[in-house]
C-alpha positions in Angstrom: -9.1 167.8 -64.8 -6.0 167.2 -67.0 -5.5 169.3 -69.9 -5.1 167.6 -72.9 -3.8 168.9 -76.6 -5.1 165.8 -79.0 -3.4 166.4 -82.8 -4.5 163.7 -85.0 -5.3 164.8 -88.6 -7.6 161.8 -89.5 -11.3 163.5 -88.3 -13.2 160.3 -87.1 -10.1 159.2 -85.0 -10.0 163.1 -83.4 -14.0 162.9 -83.2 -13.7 159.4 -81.7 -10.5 160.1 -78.3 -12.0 163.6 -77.8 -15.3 162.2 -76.8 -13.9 158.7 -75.1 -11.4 161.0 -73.1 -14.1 164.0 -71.9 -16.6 160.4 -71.3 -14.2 159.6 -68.4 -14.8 162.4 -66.7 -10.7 163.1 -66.2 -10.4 165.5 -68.8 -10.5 168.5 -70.6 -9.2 168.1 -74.4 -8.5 170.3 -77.3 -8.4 168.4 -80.6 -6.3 169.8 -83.1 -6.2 169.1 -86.8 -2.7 169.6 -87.6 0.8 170.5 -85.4 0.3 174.2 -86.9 -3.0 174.4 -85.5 -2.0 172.9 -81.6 1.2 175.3 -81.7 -1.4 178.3 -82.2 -3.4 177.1 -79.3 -0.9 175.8 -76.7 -0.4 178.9 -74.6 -3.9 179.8 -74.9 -4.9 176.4 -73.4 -2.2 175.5 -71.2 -2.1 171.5 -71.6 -0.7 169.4 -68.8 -0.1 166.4 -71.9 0.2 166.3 -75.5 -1.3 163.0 -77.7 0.0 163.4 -81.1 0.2 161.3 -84.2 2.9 161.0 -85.7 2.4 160.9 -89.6 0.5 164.3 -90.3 1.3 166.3 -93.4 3.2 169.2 -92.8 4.6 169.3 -89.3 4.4 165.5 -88.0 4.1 164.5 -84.2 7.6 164.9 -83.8 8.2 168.3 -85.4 4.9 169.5 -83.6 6.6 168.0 -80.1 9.7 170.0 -80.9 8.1 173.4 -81.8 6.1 173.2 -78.7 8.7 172.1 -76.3 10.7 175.1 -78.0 8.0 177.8 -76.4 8.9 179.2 -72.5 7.3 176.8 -69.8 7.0 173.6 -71.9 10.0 172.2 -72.4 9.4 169.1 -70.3 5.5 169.0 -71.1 4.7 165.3 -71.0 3.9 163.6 -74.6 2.4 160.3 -75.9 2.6 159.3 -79.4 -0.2 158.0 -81.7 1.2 156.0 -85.0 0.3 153.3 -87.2 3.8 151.5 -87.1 5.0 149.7 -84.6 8.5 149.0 -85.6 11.2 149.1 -82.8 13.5 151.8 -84.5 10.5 153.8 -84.8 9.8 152.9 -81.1 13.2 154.1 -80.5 13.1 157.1 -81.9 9.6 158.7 -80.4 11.1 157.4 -77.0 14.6 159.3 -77.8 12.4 162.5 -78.5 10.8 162.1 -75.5 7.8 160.1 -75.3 6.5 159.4 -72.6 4.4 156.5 -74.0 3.7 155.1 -77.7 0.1 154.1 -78.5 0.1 151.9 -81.8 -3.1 152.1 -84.2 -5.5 150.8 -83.8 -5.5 151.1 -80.3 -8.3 150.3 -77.8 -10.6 153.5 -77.3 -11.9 152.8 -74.1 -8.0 152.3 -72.2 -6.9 155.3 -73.9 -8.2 157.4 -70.8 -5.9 155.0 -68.0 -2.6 154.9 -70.5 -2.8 159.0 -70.0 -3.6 158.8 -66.8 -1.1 156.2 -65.7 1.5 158.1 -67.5 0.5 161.7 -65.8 0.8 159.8 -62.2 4.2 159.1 -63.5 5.4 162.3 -64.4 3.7 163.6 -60.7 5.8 161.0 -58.5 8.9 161.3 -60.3 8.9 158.1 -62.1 9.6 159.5 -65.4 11.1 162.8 -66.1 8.9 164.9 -68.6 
């Protein structure tokens, strides 16, 4: 099973990729309502992957990405973004931070489970460094 930290503050979209992503049968996922609340959680949990959106109040997807890459053993955890806009400089700038993927709203539910997957098999063979 691959450990998954979801942060998406909207609650039916959270509801909605917890349940399509525990449906596959491929993982285990912890949905979080704001960065805050998946920094808490990370060590307790122990995610392989992070899914975050990227426009939450407080501490956004990228902040969030940064404070948890800051704690001892994930600096290289893999991450794919969740936004709204699909603008190349925006692009850009998730991939500079270190995605691994960008998923743009609204996004397919049901392929959600194969982009994470195809991007874990990735980080496993060495195709992309996390």
């Amino acid at each position: 099973m691959i450990k998954v930290i979801h942060v998406e503050d909207d609650d039916d979209i959270r509801e909605l990729v917890g349940l399509s992503l525990e449906i596959s049968g491929e993982f285990e996922v912890l949905s979080c309502a704001s960065g805050s609340e998946a920094l808490s959680a990370v060590e307790a949990f122990k995610p392989d992957v992070l899914l975050l959106d990227v426009m939450m109040p407080n501490m956004n997807g990228l902040e969030t990405l940064d404070n948890i890459r800051s704690l001892e053993g994930y600096s290289k955890i893999p991450a794919l973004f969740v936004t709204a806009r699909a603008g190349v400089g925006e692009n850009k700038e998730l991939f500079e931070a270190g995605a691994l993927d960008v998923i743009v709203k609204p996004f397919e539910v049901a392929t959600l489970a194969k982009q994470i997957l195809t991007v874990n098999r990735r980080v496993k063979v060495g195709q992309v460094a996390a």
